[in-house]
KOLSESE-657438 format. One line per 4 residues: their letters; for each residue x, y, z negated of N, C-alpha, C, O. Coordinates in Angstrom, 1 decimal. Example, Ala and Ser with C-alpha at 12.3 -4.5 7.8 and 13.67 -1.06 7.14 Angstrom:
<recs>
as = 13.2,-5.7,-7.8,12.3,-4.5,-7.8,13.2,-3.3,-7.8,14.2,-3.3,-8.5 | 12.8,-2.2,-7.1,13.7,-1.1,-7.1,12.9,0.0,-7.9,13.4,1.1,-8.0
</recs>
This chain:
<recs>
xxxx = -9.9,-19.5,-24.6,-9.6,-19.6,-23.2,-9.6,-21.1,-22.8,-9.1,-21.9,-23.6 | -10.1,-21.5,-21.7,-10.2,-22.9,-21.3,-8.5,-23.3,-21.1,-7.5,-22.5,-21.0 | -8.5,-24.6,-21.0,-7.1,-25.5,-20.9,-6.2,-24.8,-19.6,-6.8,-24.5,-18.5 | -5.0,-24.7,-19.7,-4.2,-24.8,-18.9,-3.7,-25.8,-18.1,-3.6,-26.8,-18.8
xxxx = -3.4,-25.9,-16.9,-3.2,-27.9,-16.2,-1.7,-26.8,-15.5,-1.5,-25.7,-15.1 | -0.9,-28.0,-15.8,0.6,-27.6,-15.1,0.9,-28.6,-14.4,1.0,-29.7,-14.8 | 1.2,-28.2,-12.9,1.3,-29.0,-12.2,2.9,-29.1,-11.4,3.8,-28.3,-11.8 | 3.2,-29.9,-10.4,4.6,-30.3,-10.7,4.7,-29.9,-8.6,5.7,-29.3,-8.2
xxxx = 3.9,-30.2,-7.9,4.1,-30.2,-6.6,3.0,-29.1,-5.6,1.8,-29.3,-5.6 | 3.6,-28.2,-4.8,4.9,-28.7,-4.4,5.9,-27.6,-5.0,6.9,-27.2,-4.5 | 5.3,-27.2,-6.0,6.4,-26.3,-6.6,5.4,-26.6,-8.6,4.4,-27.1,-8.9 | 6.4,-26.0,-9.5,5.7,-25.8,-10.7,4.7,-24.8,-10.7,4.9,-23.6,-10.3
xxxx = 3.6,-25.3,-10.9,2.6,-24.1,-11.3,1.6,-24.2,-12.2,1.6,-25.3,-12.9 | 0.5,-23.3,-12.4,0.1,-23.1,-13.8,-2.0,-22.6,-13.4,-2.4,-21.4,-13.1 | -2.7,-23.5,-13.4,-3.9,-23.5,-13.0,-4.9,-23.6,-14.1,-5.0,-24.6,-14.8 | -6.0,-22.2,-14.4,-6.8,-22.0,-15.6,-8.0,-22.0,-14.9,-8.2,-21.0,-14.2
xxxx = -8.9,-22.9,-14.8,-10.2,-22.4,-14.3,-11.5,-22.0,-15.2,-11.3,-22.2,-16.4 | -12.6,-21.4,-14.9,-13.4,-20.2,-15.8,-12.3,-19.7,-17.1,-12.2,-20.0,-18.3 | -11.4,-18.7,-16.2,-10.4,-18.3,-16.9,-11.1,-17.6,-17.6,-11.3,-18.3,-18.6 | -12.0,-16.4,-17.7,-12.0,-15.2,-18.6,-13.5,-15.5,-18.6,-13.9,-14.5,-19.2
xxxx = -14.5,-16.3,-18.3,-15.7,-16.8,-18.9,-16.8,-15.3,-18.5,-16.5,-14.1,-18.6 | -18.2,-15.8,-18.1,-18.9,-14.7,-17.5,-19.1,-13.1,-18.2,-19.5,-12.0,-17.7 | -18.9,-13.3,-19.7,-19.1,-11.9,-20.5,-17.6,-11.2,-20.4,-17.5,-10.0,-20.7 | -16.4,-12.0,-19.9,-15.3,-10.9,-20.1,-14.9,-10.4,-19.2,-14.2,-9.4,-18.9
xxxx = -15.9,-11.7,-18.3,-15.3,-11.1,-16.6,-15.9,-10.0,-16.3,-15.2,-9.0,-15.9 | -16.9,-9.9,-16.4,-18.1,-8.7,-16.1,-17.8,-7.5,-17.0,-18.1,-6.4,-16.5 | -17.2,-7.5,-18.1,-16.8,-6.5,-18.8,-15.4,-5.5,-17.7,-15.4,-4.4,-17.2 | -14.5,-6.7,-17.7,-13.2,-6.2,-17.1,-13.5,-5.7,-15.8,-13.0,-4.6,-15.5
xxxx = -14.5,-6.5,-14.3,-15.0,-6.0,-13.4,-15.9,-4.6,-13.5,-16.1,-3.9,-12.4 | -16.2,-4.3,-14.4,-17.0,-3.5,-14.4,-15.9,-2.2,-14.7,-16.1,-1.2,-13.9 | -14.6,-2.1,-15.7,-14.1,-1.4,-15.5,-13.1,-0.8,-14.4,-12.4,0.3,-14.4 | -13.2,-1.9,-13.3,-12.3,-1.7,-12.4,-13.2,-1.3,-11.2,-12.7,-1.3,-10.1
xxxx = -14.4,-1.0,-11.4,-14.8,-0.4,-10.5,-14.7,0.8,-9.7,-14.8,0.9,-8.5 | -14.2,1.9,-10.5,-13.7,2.8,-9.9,-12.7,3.1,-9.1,-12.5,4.3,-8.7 | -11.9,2.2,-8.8,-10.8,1.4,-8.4,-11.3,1.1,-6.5,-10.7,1.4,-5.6 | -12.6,0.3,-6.5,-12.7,-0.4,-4.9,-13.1,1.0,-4.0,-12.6,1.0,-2.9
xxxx = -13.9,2.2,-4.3,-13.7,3.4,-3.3,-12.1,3.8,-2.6,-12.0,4.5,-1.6 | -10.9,3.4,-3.5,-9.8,4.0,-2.9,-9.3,2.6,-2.9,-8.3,2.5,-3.6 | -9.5,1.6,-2.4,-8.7,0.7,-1.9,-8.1,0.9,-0.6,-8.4,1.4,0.4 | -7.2,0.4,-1.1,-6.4,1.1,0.6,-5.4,2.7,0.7,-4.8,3.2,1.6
xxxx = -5.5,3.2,-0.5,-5.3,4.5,-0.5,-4.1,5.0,-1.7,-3.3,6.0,-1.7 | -4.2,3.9,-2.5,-3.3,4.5,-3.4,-2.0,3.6,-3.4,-2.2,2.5,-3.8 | -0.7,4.1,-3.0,0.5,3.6,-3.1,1.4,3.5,-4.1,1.1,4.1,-5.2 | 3.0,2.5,-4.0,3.1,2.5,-4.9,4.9,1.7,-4.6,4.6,0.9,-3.7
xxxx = 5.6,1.7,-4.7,6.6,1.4,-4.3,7.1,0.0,-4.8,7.0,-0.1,-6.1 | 7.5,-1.0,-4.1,7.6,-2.6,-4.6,9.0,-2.7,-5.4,9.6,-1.6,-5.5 | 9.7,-3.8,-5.9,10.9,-3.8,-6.6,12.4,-3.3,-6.1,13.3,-3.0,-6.7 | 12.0,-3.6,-4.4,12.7,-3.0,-3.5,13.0,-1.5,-3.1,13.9,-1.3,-2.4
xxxx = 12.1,-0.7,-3.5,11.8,0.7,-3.2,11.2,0.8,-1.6,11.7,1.5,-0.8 | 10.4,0.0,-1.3,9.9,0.0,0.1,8.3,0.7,-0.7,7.7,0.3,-1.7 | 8.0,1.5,0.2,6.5,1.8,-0.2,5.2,0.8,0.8,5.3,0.6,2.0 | 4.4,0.3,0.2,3.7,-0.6,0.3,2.1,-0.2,0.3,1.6,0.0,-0.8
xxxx = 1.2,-0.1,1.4,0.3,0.2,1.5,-0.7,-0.9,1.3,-1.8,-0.6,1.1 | -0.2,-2.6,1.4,-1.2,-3.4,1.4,-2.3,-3.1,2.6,-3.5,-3.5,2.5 | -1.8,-2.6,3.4,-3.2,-3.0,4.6,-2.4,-3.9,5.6,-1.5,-3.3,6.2 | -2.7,-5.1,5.8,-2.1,-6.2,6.4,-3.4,-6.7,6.5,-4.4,-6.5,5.8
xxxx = -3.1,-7.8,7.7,-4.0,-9.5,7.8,-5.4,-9.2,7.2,-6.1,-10.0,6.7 | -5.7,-7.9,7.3,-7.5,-7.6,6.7,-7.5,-7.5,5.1,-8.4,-7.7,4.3 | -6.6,-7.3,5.0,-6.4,-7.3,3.1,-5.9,-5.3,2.9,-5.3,-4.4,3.5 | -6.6,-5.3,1.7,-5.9,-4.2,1.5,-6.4,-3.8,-0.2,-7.5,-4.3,-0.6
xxxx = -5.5,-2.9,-1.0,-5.4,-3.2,-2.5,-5.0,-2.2,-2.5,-4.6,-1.6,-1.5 | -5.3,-1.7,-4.3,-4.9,-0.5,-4.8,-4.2,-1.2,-5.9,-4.4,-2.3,-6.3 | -3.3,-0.3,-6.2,-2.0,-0.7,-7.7,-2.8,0.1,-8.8,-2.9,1.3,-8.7 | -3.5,-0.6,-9.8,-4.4,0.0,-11.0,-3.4,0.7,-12.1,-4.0,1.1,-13.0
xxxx = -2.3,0.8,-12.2,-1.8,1.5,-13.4,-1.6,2.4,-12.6,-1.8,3.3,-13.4 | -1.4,2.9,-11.6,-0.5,4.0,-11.2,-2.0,4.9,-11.0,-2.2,6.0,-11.5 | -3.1,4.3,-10.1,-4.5,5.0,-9.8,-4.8,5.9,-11.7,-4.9,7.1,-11.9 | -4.7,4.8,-12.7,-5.6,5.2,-14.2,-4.8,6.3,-14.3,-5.4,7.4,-14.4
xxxx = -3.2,6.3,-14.4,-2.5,7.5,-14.5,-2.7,8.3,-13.7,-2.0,9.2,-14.1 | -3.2,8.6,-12.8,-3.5,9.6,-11.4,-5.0,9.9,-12.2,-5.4,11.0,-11.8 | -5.6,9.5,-13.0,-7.1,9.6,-13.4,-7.3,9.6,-14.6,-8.1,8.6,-14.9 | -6.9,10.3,-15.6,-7.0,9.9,-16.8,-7.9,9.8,-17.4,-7.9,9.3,-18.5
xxxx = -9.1,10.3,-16.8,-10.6,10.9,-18.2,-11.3,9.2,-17.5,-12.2,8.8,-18.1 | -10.9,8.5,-16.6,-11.6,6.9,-16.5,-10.7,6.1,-17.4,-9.5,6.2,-17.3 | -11.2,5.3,-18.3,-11.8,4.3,-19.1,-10.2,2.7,-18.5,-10.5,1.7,-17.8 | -9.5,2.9,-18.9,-8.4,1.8,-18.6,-7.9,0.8,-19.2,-6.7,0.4,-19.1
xxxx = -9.2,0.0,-20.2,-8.7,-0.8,-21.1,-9.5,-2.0,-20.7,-9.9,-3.0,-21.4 | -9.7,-1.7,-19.5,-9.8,-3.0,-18.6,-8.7,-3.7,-18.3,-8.4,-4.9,-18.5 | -8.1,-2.8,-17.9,-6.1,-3.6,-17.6,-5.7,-4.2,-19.1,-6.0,-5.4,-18.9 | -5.4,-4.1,-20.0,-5.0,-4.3,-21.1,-5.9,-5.6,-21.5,-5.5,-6.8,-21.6
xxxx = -7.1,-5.3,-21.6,-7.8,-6.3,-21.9,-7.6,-7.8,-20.8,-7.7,-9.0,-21.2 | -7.3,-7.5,-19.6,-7.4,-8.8,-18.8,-5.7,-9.1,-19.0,-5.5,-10.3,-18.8 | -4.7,-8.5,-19.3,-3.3,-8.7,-19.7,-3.2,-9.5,-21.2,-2.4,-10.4,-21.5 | -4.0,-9.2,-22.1,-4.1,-9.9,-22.9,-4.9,-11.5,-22.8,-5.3,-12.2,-23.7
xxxx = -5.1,-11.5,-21.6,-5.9,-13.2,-21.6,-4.4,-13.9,-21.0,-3.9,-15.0,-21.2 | -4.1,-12.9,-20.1,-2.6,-13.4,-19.3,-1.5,-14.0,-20.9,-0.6,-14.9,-20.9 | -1.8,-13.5,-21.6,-0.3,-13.7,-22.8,-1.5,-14.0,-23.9,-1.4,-13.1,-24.8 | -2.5,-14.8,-24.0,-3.2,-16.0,-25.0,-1.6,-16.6,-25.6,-0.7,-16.7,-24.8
xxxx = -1.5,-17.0,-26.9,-0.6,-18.3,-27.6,-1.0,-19.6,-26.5,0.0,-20.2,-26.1 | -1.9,-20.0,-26.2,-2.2,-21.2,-24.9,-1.5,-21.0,-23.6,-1.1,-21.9,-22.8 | -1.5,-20.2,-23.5,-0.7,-19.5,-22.0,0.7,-19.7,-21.8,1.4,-20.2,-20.9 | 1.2,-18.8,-23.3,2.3,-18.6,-23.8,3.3,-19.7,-23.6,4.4,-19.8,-23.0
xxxx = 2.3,-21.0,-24.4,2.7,-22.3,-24.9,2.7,-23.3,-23.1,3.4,-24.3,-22.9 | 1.8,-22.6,-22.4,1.7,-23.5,-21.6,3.3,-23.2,-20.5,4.0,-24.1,-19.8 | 3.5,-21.8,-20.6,5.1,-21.0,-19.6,6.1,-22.4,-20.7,7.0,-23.2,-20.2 | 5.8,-22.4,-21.7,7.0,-23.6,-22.3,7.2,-24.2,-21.8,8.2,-24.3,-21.2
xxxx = 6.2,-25.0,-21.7,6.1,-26.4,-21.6,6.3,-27.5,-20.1,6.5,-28.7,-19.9 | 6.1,-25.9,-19.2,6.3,-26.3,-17.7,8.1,-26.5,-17.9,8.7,-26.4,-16.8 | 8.8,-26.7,-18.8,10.0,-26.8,-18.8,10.8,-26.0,-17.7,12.0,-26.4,-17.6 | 10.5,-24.8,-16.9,10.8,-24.5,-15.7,11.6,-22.8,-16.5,11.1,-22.0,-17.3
xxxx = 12.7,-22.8,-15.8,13.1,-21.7,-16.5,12.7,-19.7,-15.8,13.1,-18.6,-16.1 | 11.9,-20.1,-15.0,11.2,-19.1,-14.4,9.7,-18.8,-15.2,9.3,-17.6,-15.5 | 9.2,-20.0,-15.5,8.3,-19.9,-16.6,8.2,-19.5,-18.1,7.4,-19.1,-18.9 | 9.9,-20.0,-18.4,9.9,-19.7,-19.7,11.0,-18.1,-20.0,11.2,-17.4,-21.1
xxxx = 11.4,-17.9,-18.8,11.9,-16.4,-18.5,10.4,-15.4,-18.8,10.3,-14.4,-19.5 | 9.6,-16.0,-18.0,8.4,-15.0,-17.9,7.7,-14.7,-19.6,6.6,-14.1,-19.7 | 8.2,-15.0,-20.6,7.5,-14.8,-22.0,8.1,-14.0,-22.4,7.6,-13.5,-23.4 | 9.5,-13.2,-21.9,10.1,-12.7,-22.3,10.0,-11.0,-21.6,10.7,-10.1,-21.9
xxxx = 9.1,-11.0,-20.9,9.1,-9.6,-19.9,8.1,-8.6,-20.4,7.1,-8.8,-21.1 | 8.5,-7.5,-20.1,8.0,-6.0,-20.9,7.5,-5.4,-20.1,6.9,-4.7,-20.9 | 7.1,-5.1,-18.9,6.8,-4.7,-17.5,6.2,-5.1,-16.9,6.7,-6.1,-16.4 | 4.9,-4.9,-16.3,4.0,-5.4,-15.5,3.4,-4.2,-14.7,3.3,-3.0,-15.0
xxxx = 2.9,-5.0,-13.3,2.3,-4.4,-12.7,0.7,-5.3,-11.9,0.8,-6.3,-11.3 | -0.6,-4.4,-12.3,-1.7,-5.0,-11.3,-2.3,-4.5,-10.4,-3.0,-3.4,-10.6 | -2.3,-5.4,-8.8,-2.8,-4.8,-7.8,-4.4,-5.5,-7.8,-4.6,-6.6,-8.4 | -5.1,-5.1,-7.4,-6.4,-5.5,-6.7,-7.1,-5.1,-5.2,-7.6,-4.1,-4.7
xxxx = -6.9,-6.3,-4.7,-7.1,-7.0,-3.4,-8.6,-6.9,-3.0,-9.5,-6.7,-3.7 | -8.7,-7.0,-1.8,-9.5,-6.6,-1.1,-9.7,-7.3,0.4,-9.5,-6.7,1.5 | -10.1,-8.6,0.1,-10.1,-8.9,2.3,-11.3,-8.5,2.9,-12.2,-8.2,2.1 | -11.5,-8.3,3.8,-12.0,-8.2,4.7,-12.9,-9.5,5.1,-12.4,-10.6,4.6
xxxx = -14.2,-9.7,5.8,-14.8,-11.0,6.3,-13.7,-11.0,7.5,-13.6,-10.0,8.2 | -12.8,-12.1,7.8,-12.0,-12.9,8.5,-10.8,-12.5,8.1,-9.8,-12.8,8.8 | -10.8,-11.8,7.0,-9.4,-11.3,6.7,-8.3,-12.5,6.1,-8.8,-13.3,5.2 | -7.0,-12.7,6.4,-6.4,-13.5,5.6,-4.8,-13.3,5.2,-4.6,-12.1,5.4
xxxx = -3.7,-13.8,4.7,-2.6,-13.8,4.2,-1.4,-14.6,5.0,-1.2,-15.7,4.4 | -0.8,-14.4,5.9,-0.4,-15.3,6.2,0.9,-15.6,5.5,1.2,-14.7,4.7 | 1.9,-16.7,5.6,2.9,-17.5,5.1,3.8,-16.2,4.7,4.1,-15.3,5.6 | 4.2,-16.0,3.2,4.7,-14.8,2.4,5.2,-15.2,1.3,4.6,-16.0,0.6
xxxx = 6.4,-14.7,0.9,6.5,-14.9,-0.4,6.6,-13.2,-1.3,6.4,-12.2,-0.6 | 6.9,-13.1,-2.4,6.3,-11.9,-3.3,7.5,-11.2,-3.6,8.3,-12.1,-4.1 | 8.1,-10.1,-3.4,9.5,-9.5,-3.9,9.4,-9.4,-5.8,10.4,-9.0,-6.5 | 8.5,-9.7,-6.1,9.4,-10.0,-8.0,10.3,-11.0,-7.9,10.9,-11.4,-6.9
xxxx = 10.4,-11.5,-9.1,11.6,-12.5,-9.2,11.2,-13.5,-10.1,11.7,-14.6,-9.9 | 10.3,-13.5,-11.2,9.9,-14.7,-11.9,8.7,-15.0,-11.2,8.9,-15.2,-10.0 | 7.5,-15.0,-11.7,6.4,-15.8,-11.6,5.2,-14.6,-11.2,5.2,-13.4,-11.6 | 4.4,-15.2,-10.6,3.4,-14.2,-9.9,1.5,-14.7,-10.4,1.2,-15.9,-10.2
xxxx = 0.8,-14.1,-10.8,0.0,-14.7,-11.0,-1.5,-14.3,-10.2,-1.6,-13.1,-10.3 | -2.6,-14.8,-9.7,-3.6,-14.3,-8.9,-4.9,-14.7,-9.3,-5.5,-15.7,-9.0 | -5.1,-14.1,-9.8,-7.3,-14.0,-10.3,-8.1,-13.5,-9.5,-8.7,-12.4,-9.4 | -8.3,-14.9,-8.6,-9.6,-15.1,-7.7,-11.0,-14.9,-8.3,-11.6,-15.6,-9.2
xxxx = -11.8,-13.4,-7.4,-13.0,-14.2,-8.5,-13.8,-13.4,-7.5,-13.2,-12.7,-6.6 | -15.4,-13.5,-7.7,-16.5,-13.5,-6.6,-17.0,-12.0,-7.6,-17.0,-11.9,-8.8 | -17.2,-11.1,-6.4,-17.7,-9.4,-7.1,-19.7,-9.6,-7.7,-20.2,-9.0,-8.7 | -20.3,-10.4,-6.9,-21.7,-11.0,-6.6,-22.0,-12.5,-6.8,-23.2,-12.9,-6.7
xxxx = -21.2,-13.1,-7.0,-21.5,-14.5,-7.5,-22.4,-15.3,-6.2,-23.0,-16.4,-6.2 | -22.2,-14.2,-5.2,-22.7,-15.3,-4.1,-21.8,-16.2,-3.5,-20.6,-15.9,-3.5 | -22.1,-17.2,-3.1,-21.3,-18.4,-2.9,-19.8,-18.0,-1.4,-19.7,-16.9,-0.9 | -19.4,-18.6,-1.2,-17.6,-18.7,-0.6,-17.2,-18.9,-0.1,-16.2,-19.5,-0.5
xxxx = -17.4,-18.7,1.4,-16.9,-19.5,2.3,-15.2,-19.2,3.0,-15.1,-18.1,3.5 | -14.1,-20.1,3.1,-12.9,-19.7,3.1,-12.3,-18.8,2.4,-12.8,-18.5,1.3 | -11.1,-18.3,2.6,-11.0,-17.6,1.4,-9.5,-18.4,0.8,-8.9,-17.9,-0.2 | -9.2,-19.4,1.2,-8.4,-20.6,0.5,-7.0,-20.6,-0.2,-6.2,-20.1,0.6
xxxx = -6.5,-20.9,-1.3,-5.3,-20.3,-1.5,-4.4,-21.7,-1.4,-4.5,-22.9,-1.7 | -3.5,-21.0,-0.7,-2.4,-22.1,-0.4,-1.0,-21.4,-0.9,-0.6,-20.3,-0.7 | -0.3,-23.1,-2.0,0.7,-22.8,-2.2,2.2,-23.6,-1.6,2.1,-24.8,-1.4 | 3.1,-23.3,-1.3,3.7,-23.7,-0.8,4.9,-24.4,-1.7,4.7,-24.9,-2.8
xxxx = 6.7,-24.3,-0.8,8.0,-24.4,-1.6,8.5,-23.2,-2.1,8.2,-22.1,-1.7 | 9.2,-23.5,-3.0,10.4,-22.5,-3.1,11.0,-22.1,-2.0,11.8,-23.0,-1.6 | 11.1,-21.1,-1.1,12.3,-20.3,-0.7,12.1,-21.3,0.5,13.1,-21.4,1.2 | 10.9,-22.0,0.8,11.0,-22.8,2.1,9.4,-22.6,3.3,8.3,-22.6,2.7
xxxx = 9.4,-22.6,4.2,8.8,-21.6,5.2,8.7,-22.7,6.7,8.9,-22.3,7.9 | 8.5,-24.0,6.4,8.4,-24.8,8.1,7.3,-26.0,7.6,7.0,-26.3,6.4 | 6.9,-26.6,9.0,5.7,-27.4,8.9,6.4,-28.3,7.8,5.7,-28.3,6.9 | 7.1,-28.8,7.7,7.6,-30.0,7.1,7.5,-29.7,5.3,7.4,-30.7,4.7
xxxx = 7.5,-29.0,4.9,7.4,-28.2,3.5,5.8,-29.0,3.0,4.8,-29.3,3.7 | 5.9,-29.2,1.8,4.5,-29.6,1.2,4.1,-28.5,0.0,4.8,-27.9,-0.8 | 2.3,-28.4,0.5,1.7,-27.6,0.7,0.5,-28.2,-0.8,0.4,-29.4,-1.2 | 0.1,-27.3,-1.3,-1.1,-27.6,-2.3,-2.3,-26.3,-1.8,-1.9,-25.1,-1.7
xxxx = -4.1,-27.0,-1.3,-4.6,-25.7,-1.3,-6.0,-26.2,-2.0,-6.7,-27.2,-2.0 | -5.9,-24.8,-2.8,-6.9,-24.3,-4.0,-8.5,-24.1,-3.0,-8.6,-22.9,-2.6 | -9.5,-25.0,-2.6,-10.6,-23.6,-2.3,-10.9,-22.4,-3.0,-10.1,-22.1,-3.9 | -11.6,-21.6,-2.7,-12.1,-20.8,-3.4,-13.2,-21.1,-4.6,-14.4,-21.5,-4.6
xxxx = -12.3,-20.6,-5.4,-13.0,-21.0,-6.7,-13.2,-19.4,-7.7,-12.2,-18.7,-7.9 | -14.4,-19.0,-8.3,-14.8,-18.0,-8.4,-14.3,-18.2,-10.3,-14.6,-19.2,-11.0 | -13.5,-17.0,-10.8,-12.9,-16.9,-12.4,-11.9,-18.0,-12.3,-11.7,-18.6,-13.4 | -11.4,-18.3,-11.6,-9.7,-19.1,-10.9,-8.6,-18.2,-11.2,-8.6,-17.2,-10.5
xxxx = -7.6,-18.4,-12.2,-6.3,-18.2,-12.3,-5.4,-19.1,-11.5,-5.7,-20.3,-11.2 | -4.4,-18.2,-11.3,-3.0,-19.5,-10.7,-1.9,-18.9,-11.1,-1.9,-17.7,-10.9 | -0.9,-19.2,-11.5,0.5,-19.2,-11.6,1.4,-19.2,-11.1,1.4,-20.4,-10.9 | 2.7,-18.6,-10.5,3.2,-19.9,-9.5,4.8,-18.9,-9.6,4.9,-18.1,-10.4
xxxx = 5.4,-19.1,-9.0,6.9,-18.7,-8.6,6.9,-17.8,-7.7,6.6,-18.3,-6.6 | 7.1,-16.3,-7.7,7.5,-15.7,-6.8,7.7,-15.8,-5.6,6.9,-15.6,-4.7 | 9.0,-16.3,-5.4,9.8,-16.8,-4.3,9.1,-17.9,-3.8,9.8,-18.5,-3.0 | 7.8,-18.6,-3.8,7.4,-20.0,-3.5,6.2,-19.3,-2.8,5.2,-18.7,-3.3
xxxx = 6.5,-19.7,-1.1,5.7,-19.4,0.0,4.1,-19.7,-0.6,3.8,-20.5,-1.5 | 3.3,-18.8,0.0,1.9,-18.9,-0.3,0.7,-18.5,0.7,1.2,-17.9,1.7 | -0.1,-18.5,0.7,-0.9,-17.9,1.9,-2.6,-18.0,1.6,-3.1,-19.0,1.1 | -3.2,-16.8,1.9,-4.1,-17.0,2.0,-5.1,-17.2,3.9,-4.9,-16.5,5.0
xxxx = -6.3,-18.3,3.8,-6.9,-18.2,4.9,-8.4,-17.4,4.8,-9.2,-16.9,4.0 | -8.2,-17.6,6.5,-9.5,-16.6,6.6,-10.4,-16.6,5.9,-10.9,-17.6,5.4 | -10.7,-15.7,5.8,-12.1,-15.8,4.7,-13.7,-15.4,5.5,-13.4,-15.1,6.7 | -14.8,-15.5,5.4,-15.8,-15.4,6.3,-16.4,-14.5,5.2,-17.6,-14.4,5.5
xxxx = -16.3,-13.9,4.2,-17.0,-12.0,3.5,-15.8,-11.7,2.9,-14.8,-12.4,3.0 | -16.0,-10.7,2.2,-15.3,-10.2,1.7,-14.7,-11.3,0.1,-15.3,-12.2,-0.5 | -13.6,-10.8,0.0,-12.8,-11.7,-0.7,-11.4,-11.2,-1.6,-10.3,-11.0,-1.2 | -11.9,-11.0,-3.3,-11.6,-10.2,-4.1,-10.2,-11.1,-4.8,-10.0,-12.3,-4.8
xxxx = -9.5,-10.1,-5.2,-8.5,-11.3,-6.3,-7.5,-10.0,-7.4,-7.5,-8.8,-7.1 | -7.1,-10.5,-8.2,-6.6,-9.3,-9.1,-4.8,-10.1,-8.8,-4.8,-11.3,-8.8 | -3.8,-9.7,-8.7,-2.3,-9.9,-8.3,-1.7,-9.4,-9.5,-2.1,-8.3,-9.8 | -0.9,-10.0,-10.3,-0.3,-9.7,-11.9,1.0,-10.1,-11.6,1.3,-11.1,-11.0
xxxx = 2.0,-9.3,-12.0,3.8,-9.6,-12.1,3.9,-9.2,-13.4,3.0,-8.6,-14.0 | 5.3,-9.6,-13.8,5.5,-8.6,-14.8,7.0,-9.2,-15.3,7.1,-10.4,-15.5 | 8.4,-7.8,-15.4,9.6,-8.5,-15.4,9.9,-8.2,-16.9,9.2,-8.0,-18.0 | 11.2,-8.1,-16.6,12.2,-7.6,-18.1,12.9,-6.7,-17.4,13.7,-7.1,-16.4
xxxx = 12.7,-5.8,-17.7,13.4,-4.2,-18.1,14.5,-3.9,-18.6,14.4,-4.1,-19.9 | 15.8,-3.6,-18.3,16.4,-3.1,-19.6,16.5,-2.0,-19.9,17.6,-1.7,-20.5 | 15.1,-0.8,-19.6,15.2,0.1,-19.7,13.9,0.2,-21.5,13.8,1.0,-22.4 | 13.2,-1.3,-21.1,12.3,-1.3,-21.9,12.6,-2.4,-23.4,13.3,-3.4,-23.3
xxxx = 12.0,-2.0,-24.2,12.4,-3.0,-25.6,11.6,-4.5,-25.2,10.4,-4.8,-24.8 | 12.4,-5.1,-25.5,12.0,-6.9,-25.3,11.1,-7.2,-26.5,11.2,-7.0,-27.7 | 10.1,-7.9,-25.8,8.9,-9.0,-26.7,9.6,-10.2,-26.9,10.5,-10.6,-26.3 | 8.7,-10.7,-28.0,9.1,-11.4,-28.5,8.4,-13.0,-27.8,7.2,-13.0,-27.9
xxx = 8.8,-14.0,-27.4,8.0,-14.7,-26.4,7.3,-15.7,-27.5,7.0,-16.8,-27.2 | 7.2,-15.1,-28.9,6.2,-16.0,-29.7,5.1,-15.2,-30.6,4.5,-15.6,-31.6 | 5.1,-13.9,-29.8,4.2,-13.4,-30.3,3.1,-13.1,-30.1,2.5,-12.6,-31.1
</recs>
């Protein structure tokens, strides 16, 4: 996996670019294809117990574990495989090192869930923050490898929401990971085609047996 860059403003965050490299990406895209016919369609209830349709701001997503369980005879080791690039020993090492205890909480979680997004041409995200509680991660990537216009990821503060707040924005960059804090405002802008991204959480349970965050 290429280098991790940890960055300090305007919140901690955690930036991989040609995260999953063109043979894994295409592998894992490929299994998630049966997935973009029901975008928009399959629900799933957020940490809060609000049910959550994701059709907002021209975006709209399906929650892939809950769809594979609703479908069992399709092929779901697409999820697993793109979760294991998420928790690489480089990744691992990199949640340390951000010295940030939201980061280094997150090595420790048994529980995940992944949505896959879907904008719309002018579709966009306005100023939001994410109901998990550690760290939120987003895999921007191009379905056609044609080029990108808008689309842009913006991250914001912690738990802060006015012009005065400092702002970091990502263009669109195609096999782009990002990392970042839940609770830390973010936003996506308009996009001019369609504009894909995969959304990854994942907590600690105490319903479920704990990992070990060095393994």
């Amino acid at each position: 996996m290429p280098d991790a860059t940890i960055y300090r403003d305007p919140c901690v965050h955690i930036v991989v670019r040609n995260f999953l490299g063109d043979a894994l990406k295409e592998k894992i895209l490929d299994g998630l294809k049966p997935l973009l016919p029901h975008i928009g369609k399959v629900y799933q209830q957020d940490p809060d117990g609000v049910d959550r349709s994701h059709d907002e701001d021209g975006k709209k997503g399906v929650w892939a574990y809950p769809f594979f369980e609703e479908n069992p005879a399709l092929d779901d080791s697409c999820l697993s495989l793109f979760e294991s690039q998420i928790w690489t020993l480089k990744l691992r090492a990199a949640f340390r090192e951000t010295g940030d205890m939201l980061f280094q909480s997150y090595n420790f979680t048994n529980s995940s869930e992944i949505l896959l997004s879907r904008y719309a041409a002018g579709g966009e995200m306005n100023w939001h923050f994410d109901q998990w509680s550690l760290c939120a991660a987003s895999y921007i990537f191009s379905m056609d490898d044609e080029p990108q216009e808008g689309g842009a990821f913006v991250l914001g503060e912690i738990g802060i929401e006015n012009d005065a707040m400092k702002t970091k924005t990502y263009p669109f960059e195609d096999d782009f990971l990002i990392l970042f804090p839940c609770k830390a405002t973010h936003k996506v802008t308009p996009t001019k085609q369609e504009r894909y991204s995969l959304q990854y959480w994942a907590e600690c349970r105490a319903d479920r047996p704990q990992k070990s965050p060095y393994a």
